[in-house]
C-alpha positions in Angstrom: 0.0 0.0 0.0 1.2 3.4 -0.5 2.0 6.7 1.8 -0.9 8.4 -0.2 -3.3 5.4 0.3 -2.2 4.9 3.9 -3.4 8.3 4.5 -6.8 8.2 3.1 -7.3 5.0 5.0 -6.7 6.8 8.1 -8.9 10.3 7.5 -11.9 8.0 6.5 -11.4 5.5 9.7 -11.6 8.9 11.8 -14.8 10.2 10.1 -16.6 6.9 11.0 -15.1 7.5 14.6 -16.3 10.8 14.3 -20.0 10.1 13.4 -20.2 7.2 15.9 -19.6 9.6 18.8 -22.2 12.1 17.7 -24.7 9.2 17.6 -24.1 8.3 20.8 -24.2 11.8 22.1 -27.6 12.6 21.0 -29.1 9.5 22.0 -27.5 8.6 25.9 -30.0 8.5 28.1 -28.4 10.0 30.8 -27.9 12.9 29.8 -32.2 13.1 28.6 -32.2 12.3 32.4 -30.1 15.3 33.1 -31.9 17.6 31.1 -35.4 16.6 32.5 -33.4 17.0 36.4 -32.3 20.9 35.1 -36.6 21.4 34.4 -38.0 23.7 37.2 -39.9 22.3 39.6 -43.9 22.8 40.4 -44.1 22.0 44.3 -41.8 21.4 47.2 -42.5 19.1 50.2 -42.0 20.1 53.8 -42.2 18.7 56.9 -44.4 20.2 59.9 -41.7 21.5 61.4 -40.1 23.4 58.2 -43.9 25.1 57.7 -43.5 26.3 61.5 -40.2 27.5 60.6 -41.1 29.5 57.0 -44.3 30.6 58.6 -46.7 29.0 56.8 -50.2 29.1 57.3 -52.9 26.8 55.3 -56.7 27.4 54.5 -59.4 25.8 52.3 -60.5 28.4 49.3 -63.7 29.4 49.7 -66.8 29.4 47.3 -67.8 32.3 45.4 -69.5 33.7 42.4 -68.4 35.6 39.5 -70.1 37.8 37.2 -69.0 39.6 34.0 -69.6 43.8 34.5 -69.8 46.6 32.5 -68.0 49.3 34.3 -68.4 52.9 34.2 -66.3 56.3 35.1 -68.1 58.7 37.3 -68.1 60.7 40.2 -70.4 61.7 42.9 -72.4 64.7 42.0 -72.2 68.3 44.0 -75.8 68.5 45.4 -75.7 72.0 45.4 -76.8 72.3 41.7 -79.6 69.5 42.7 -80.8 71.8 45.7 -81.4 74.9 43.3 -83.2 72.5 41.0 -85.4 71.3 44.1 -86.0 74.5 44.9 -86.9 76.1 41.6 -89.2 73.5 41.1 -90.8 73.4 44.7 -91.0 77.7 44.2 -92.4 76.9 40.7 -95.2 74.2 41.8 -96.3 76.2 44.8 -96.9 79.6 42.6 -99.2 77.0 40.5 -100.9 75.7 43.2 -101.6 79.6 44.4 -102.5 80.9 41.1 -104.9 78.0 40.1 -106.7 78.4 43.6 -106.8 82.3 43.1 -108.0 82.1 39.3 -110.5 80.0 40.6 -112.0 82.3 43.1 -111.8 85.0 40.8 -114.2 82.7 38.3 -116.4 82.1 40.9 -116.4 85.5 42.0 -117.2 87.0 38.7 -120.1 84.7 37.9 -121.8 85.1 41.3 -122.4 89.1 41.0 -119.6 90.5 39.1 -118.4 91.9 42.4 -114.9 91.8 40.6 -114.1 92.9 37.7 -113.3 91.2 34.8 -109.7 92.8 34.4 -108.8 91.2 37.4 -110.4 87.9 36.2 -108.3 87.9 33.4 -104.7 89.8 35.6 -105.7 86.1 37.5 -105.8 84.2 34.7 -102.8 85.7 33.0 -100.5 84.8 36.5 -102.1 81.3 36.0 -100.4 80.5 32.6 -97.8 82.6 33.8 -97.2 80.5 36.6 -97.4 77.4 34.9 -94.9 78.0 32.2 -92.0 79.0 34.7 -92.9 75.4 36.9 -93.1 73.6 32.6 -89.3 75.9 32.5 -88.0 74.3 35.7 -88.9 71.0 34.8 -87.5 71.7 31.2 -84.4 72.8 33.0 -83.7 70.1 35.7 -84.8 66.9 32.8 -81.3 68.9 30.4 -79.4 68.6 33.4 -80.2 65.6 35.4 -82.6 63.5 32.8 -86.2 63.2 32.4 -86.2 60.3 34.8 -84.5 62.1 38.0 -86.5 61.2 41.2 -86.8 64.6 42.3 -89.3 65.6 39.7 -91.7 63.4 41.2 -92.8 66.2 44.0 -94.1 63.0 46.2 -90.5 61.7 46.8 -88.9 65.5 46.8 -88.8 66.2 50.2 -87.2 62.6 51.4 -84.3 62.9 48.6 -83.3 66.6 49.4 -83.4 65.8 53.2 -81.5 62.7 52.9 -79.1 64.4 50.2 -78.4 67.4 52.5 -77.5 64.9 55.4 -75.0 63.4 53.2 -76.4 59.9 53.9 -77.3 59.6 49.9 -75.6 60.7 47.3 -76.3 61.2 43.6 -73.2 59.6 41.3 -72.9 60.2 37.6 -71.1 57.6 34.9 -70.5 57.4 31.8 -70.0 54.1 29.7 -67.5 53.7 27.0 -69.2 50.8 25.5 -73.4 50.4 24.4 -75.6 48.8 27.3 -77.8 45.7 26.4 -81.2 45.1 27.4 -81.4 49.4 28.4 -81.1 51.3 31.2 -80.3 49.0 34.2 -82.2 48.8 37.5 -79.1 48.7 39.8 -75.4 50.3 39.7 -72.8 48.5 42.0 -71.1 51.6 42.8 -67.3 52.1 44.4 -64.6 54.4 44.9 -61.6 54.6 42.9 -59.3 52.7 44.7 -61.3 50.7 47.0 -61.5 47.1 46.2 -64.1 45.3 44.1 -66.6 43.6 47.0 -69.3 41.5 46.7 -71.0 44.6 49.5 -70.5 47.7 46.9 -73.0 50.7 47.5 -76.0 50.2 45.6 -77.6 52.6 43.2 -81.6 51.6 43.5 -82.7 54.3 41.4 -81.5 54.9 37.8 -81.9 56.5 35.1 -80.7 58.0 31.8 -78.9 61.3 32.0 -77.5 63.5 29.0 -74.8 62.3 27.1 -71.3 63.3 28.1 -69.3 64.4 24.3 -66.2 63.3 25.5 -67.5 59.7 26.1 -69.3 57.4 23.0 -71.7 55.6 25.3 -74.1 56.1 27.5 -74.2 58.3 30.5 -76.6 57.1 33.8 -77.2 58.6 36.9 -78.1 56.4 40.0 -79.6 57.5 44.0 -77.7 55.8 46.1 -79.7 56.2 49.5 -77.1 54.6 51.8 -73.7 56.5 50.8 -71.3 55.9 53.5 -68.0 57.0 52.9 -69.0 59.1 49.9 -68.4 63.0 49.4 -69.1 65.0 46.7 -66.8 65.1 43.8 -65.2 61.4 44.8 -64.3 59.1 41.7 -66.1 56.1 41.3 -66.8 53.2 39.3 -70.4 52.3 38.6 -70.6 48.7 37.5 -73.7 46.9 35.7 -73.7 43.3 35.7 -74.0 41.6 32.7 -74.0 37.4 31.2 -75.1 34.7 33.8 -72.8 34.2 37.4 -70.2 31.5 37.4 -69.4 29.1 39.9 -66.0 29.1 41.3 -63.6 30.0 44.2 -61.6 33.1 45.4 -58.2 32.7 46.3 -56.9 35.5 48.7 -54.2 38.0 47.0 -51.8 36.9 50.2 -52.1 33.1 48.8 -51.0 34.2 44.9 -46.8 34.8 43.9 -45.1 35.0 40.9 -42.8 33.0 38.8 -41.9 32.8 35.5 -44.1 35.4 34.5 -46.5 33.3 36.4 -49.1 34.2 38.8 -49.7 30.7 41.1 -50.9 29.6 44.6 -49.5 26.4 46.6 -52.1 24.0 47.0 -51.2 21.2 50.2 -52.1 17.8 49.5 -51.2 15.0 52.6 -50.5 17.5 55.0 -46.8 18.6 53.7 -47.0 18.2 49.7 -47.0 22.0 47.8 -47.8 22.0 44.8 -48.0 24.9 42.6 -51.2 26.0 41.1 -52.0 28.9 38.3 -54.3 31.7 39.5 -55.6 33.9 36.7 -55.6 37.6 38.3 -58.2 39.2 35.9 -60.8 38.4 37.6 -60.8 40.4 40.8 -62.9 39.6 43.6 -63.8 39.9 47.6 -60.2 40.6 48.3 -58.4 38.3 46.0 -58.9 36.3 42.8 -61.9 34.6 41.3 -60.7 31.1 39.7 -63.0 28.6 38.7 -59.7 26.2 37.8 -60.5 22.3 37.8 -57.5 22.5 39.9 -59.4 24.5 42.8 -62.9 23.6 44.3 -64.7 24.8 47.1 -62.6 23.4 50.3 -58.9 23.1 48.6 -56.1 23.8 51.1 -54.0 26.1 50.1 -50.8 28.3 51.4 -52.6 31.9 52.5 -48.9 33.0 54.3 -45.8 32.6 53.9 -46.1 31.1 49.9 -43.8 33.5 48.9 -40.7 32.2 51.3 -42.0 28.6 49.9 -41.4 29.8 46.6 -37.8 31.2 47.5 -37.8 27.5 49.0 -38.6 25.6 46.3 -36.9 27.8 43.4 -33.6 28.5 45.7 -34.7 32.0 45.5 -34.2 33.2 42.6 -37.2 33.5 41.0 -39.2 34.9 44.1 -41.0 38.2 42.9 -44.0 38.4 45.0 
């Protein structure tokens, strides 16, 4: 054989060697095994002890109900603007009510004997229809502002509101909707302060009704009585919320129970007294304090971690991933 044979023999014998090894690299199955150890984790156990230790406490998730809002940007409206409308159209029905009972004696007057005369019939008369149009101009004027549907129109309920707005123990709130409300103008308005958080016990708006539309908004704009207004002054921000779709059937897990990881939102539920394991919690839904979830993986009585699940998480993930 010769030198330059020789030599081709040898680079070909190290390919093969070469191709060999990269076989057996991609398919060893310890190092798939390795791979699969380097995966992160999903739960952690610990002993009674170690919980005592982290501080963690365990409680089953309550059950709740959810249901799908429409939600609306207001805020609570100055009575001062509704008193002068009371009170223009209180003035207004009164002068009617004197008038009519004045053009009436008049009449009667001037039919028995003509012991008056019938320019002061008709001065009567004239203050009548006078009177009338100015009461027709208040209600003309308080229907622009407030709707056609305000409650204090009505002079049977009057009174009530205006002593009940003037106590501040109702309130009258304004919203308007971005978006087009089905089925009309609602009965009810959950109604809360910016900033407070969404309750199943928000203040209830019992009276509602359409009010003029606000050019800076493309929906709708309501206005709702809220007779027991605790905690509200005039010119707070609220949210006025209108329920809408059927309730669902679910659980709320407390906002102390949920952490992060991964980008992540989860909550540790316990199974056998010291096995954690990690469950996602959709936060989009909030509710009664925490997070409405109505996950397979969560029913009505499920133990979970309510403290300490964020030093669990450092725990479990070495702490590097904590971000609660």
């Amino acid at each position: 054989m010769t030198r330059h044979a020789l030599h081709k023999l040898i680079v070909f014998a190290c390919i093969l060697t070469l191709a060999g090894c990269g076989k057996e690299e991609a398919a060893s199955p310890d190092q798939a095994a390795d791979g699969g150890d380097q995966a992160e984790a999903i739960g952690v156990i610990l002993d009674a002890d170690q919980q005592s230790k982290l501080g963690v406490t365990v409680a089953p998730v309550q059950a709740a109900q959810y249901q799908q809002t429409i939600d609306g940007q207001g805020t609570v409206v100055d009575i001062q603007a509704i008193a002068q409308s009371i009170a223009d159209l209180t003035t207004a029905e009164a002068a009617v009510t004197a008038s009519e009972a004045a053009l009436k004696r008049a009449e009667g007057l001037f039919k028995a004997d003509t012991s008056i005369s019938k320019e002061t019939l008709e001065a009567a008369r004239r203050q009548s229809v006078a009177d009338e149009a100015s009461l027709a101009l208040a209600k003309t004027k308080a229907s622009i502002a407030y709707g056609s549907d305000a409650p204090w129109l009505k002079s049977k309920r009057r009174s009530a509101i205006m002593k009940r707005l003037t106590s501040g123990a109702s309130a009258i709130v304004q919203a308007s909707f971005p978006s087009g409300l089905s089925g009309g103008t609602p009965s009810t308005l959950a109604i809360r302060k910016v900033g407070e958080p969404v309750t199943g016990s928000s203040r209830q708006a019992t009276d509602v009704w359409a009010g003029p539309a606000d050019p800076s908004v493309p929906g709708p704009t309501l206005f709702g009585y809220v007779q027991d207004a605790r905690g509200l002054t005039r010119g707070d921000h609220v949210i006025a919320s209108i329920a809408a779709g059927a309730p669902e059937n679910g659980v709320v897990v407390p906002a102390s129970a949920v952490v992060i990881a991964g980008g992540q939102s989860w909550c540790y539920s316990v199974a056998d007294g010291d096995h954690f394991t990690r469950v996602p919690v959709d936060m989009n839904r909030p509710e009664g304090g925490g997070y409405f979830q109505n996950s397979a993986d969560l029913k009505s009585g499920t133990s979970i971690v309510v403290n300490g699940a964020g030093l669990l998480l450092a725990r479990e993930t070495g702490g590097g991933e904590e971000e609660d």
